[in-house]
N, C-alpha and C positions, 0 to 999 in steps of 0.2 A: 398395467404395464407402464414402465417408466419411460419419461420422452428424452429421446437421444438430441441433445444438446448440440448444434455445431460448432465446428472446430475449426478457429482459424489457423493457419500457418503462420509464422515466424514475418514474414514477408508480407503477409498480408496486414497484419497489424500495423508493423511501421508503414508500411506505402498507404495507410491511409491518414495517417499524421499529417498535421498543417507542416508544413516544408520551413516556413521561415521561422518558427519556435525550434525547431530541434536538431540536436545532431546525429544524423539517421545511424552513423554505422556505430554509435555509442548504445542508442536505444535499439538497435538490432541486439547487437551483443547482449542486455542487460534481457531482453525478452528472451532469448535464446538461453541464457541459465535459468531465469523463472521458470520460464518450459519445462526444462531436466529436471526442476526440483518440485514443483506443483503442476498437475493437470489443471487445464481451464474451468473445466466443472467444480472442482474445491476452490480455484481461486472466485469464482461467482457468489459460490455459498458464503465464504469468509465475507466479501465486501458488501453482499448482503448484511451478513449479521453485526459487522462493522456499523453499517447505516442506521441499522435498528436501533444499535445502544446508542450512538451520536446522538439520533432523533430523542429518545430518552433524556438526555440534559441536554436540549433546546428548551430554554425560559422563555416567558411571557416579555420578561425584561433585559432582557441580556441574552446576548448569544454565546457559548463555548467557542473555545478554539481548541481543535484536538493537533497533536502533532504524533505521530511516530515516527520514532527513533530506533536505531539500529541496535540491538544490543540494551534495550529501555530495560530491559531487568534487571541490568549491574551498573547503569548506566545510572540512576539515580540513588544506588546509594552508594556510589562514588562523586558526585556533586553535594551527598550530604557532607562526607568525608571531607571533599576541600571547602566548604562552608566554615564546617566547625574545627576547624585545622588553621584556620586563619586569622578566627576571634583569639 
């Protein structure tokens, strides 16, 4: 039997954010459409499985930097485009 996961509310996320890093009723907002579009239980799995590949290219000698970006599908090969649109 699978374990039921708790679920915070909207409110509860942000009230428990450090106060002087953020702007609560930005980050209210922006949790409040992640909510409507992802349940909290896939957003866990994802950042899980995020972590895993991360940890996968962590070197001995060097560390990664990962970024994502909005839109990274069309988004880099539209920086190909003004790359070689410029030479």
């Amino acid at each position: 039997m699978p374990k039921t996961l708790p679920y915070y509310s909207d409110y509860y996320l942000v009230k428990t954010l450090p106060e002087n890093r953020i702007d609560a009723q930005k980050v209210g907002k922006d949790v409040k459409q992640v909510n409507k579009v992802f349940d909290q239980r896939a957003l866990l799995a994802g950042t899980g499985l995020l972590l895993k590949i991360m940890r996968q290219f962590d070197g001995v000698v060097e560390r990664k930097k990962f970024y994502l970006v909005k839109n990274g599908a069309v988004g880099w090969i539209s920086a190909y485009v003004n790359q070689n649109v410029a030479k």
